[in-house]
N, C-alpha and C positions, 0 to 999 in steps of 0.2 A: 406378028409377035416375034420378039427378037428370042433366040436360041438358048442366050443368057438370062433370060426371063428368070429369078429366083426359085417361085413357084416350082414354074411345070419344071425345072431343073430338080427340085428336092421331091417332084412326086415322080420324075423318070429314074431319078436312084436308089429312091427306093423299092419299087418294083423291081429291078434288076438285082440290088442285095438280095430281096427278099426270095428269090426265084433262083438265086446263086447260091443257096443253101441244100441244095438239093442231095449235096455228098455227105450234110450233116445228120448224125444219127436225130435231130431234132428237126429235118427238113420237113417245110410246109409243102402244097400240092407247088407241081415246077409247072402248069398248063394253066390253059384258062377256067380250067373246071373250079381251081381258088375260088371264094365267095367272100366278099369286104361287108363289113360292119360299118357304116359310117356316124357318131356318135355326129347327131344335129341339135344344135342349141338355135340356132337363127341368129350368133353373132357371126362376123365378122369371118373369124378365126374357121369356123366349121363350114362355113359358107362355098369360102375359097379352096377348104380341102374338098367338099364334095364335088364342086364345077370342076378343082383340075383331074381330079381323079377319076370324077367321068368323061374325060377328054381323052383319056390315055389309057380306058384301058373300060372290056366288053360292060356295057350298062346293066345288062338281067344277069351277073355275077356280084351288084352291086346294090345295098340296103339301107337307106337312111333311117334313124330310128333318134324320133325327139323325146327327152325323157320329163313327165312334164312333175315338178316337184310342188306344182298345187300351194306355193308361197306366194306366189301373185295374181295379183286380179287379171292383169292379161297375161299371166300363162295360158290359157285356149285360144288366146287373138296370138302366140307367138308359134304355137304346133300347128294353126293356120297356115301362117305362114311357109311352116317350114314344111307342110305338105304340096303347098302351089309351087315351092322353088324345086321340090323331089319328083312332082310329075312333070312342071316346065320341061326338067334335065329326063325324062326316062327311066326315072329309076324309084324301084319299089320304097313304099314307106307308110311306117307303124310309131305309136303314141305308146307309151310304155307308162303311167302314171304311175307313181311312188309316196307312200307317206314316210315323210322325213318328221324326227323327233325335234318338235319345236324346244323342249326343255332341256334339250341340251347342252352343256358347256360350250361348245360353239356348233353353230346353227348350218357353216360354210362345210363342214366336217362331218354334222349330220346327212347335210344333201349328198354329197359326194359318196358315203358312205353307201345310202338309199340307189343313188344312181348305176354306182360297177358291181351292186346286188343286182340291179335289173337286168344290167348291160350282161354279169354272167349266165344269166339263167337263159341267154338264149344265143349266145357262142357255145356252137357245137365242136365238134372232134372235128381237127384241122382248120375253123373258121377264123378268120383274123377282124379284129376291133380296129378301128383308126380312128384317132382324135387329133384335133387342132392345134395341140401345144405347139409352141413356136418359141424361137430365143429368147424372147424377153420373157417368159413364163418359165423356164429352164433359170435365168440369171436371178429371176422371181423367188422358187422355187431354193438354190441353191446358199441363197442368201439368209432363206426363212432359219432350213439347215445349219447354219454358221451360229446362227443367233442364238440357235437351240443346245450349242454345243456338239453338234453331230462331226463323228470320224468321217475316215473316207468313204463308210457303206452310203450315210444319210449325203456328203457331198457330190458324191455322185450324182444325185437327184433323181431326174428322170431317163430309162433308157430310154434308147430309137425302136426299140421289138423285144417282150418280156413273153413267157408265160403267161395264160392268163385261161380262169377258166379250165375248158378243155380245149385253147385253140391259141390265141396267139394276143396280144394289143400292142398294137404298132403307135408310132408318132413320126408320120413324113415327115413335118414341117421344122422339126426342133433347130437345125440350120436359117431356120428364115425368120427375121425379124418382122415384129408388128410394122413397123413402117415398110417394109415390103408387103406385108398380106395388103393394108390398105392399097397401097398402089395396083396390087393385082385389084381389087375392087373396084377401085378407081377406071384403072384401064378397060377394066371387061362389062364398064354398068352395075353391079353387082348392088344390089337391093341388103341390109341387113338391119338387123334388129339392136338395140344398145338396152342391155342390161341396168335401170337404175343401183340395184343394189352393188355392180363393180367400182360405183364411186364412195361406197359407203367406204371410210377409212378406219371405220372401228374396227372392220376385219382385217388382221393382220397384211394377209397378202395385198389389201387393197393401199394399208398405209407403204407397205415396200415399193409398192408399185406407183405412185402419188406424189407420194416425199420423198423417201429415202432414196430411192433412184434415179429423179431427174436432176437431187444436189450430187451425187457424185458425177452423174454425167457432165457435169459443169467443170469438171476437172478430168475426166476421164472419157471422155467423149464415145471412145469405142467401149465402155464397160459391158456391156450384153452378151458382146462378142468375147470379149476379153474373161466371161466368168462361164460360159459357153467352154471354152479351152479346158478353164480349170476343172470340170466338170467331169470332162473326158478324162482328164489326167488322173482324179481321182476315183473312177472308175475304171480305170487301165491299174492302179495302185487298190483299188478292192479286190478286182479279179486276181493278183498274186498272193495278197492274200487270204485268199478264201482256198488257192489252189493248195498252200501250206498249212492250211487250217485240215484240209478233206485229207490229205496224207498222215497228219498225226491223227486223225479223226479214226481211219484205217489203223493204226498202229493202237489203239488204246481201248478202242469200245471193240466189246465183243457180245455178240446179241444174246438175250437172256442173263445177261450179268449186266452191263451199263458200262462206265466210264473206269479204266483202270488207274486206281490212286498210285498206284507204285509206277506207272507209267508218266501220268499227268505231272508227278514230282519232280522228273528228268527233265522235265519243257523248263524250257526261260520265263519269266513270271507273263511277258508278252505275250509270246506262244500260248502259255495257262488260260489268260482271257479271252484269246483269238480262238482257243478252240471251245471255248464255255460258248461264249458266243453263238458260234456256228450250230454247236449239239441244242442250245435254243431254240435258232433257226429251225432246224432237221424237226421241233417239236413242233411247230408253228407258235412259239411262245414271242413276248414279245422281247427287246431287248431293254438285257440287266444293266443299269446304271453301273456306274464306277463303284458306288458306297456296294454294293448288292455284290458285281464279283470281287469285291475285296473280302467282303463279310463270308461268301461263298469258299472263296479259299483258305481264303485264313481255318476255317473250322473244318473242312472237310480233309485237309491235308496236315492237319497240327493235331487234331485230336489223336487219343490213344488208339491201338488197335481194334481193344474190344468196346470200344465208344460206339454210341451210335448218332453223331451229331444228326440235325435236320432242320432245315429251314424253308418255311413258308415261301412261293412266292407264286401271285394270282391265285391261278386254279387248282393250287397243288401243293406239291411240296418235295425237295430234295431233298435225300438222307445217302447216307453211307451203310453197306451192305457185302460183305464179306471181301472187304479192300474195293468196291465200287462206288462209284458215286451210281444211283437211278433216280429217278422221275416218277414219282407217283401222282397223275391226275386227279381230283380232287373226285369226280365222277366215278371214277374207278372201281371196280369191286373191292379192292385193296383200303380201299379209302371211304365206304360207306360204314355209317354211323352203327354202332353196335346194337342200338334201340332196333334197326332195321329186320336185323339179323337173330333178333330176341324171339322177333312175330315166328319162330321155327318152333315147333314142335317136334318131340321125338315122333320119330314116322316108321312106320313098321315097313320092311320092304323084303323081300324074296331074292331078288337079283335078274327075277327071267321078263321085265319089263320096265321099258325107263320111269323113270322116278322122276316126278319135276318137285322142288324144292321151293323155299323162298327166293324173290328177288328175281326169279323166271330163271334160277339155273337149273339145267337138268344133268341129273348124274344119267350117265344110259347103263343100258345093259352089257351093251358089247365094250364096256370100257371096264366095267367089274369081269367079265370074260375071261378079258385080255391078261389084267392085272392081277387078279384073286378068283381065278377059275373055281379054287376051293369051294368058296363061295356061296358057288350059284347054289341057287334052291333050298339055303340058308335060311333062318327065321332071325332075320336081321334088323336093326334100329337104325336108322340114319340121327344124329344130333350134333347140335354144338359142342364148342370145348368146354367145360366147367371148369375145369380144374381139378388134380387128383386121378386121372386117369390111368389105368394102367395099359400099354399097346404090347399085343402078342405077333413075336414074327411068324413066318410060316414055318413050321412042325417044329417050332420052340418050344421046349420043356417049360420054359419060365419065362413071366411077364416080367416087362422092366416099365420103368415110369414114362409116363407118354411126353413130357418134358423132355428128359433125356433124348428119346429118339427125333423127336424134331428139331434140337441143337444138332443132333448125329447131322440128320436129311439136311444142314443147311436152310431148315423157311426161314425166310424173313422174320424179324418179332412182331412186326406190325403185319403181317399176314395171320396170326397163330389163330387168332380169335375166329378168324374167318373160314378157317379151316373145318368142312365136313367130316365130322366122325363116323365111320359107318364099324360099328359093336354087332360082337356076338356072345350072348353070356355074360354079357356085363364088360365083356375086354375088344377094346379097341383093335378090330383085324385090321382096317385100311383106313388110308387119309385122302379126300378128297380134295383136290387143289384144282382141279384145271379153269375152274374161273377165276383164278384168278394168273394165271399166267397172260404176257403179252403188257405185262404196263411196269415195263421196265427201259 
């Protein structure tokens, strides 16, 4: 086998990257103790990753695992398969079955989705995934992105080693072209399985990969390679910035408050979206179209001071909050429906044992202690806010309206309702809040 072999060349570099990380505060194990995921479909693609990867490097460190998505009649004739090529080779291997949501808006998006659910529930701490993408799946891939409208994050496409899980997903192969993996098949005997549904072209990536890319190869002959480049470059142009995005990130957001508007107003309207963006990211939300951070800025930076704009978006919802932008999840304590919060009754409480409440919060005891020692041993009411309340401070002569004193404390307006009264005598001694702190 020649030295130059594509292949074993893209699975000896990347072992050697992957093991050269070792100074990185993110480094993987640097020995053979590492343990590889090998994601087996029985094409072509995963075929060749699992033969060279077991060529080069210890077999019982190494796990095939077919993921069978139960959409075809010989899916159990193709996990056959791919158990006879995983002991031929040496190396350990498991059936992972998945149900994928047939009613889905796309079915290709269901499975995959179904699949790296599977694939993470069993990458452990430190463990690394490797799959078969390859150049043409990357130019695949980057293309779809283009079409979609996607910036530099989506052209980037796929990396070579991501997070993933609690462990790592690598892709040796992204340097090696489909007509290279064949040839490694080719040359080694390599037995593999052909997927009917890859010719379906109602799936997008099957029409890019069908049409659209063998007319332009007609004029671009090296296009795979050529969109392979562009790829890197705009992943070289994400990573700076995302590094500008995480500086003003640091400059602006301060925890328990959210996003400083007096800050975010100084950015360039670019900077303004690049770091919207990123604080998305930071949420695991998904990313805001153009109309969304336009609509997003426009209000939360043009409104009056004492406004409280807020806009919906998924599971949640933005507002502004004493010159901040926060994040309120829709699940949230913050954010549960006031019917919820009705099922309370006044509740009679002492102070000298915790007290659980609606909605499974519990006020404790060492926390009235701590805050309202007075307190303790008190013939006290815990209840919602009605309205009309008068709050007494400690060894204050005179009650002042419970309104006022929650403007004083800064809560949120949209917290107010949700706020625990805990009365003695009819007057409001203490305000419970701590459920709802943390969804900002």
């Amino acid at each position: 086998m020649s030295k130059q072999e594509p292949v074993s060349v893209a699975i000896s570099t990347f072992l050697a990257q992957f093991f050269s990380q070792k100074n990185s505060s993110k480094a993987p194990n640097t020995d053979h103790s590492q343990s590889f995921t090998i994601a087996l479909s029985g094409g072509a693609d995963s075929v060749v990753l699992l033969h060279a990867i077991s060529s080069q490097y210890p077999k019982d460190k190494l796990k095939a695992i077919y993921v069978n998505h139960q959409l075809q009649a010989v899916s159990d004739q193709w996990a056959d398969f791919c158990q006879n090529w995983s002991q031929e080779l040496g190396v350990d291997f498991e059936v992972i079955a998945v149900e994928v949501d047939q009613k889905a808006a796309s079915l290709e998006n269901s499975a995959r989705k179904a699949r790296y659910q599977a694939f993470s529930e069993v990458i452990d701490s430190g463990q690394c995934l490797l799959t078969g993408h390859h150049q043409d799946d990357q130019a695949e891939t980057l293309l779809l992105q283009l079409f979609r409208g996607a910036g530099p994050k989506g052209l980037s496409a796929m990396p070579h080693i991501t997070s993933f899980s609690e462990g790592y997903h690598a892709r040796p192969l992204l340097s090696v072209s489909k007509a290279e993996v064949l040839e490694y098949c080719k040359e080694h005997q390599l037995s593999f399985v052909d997927d009917p549904s890859n010719l379906d072209t109602q799936h997008r990536r099957n029409f890019v990969r069908h049409r659209v890319i063998p007319l332009l190869e007609q004029e671009w002959p090296q296009l795979t390679a050529t969109l392979s480049r562009v790829s890197q470059l705009q992943a070289d142009t994400q990573a700076i910035v995302e590094e500008r995005a995480q500086e003003d990130w640091e400059s602006c957001y301060t925890e328990g408050k959210g996003l400083s508007v007096e800050v975010l107003r100084k950015l360039s309207e670019v900077r303004q979206n690049s770091l919207i963006r990123y604080w998305f990211e930071r949420l695991g939300l998904g990313m805001p179209s153009v109309r969304v951070l336009k609509q997003l800025l426009s209000q939360m930076l043009e409104a009056e001071t004492d406004a409280q704009p807020m806009i919906e978006f998924k599971q949640g919802s933005i507002r502004r909050h004493q010159d901040h932008l926060v994040w309120l999840p829709q699940h949230s304590s913050s954010n549960h429906s006031s019917s919820n919060h009705k099922k309370l009754q006044d509740t009679a409480w002492n102070g000298k044992k915790d007290l659980q409440v609606a909605d499974g919060i519990t006020i404790t005891a060492e926390w009235l202690k701590t805050h309202y020692p007075e307190l303790m041993g008190e013939s006290l009411v815990v209840s919602l806010r009605r309205g009309g309340e008068r709050f007494r401070k400690k060894n204050a002569r005179q009650s002042t309206s419970l309104k006022n004193y929650l403007q004083e404390q800064k809560f949120p307006a949209w917290q107010r309702e949700q706020l625990l009264l805990i009365k003695l005598n009819d007057e409001v001694r203490a305000v419970y809040s701590e459920h709802l702190k943390g969804f900002i």
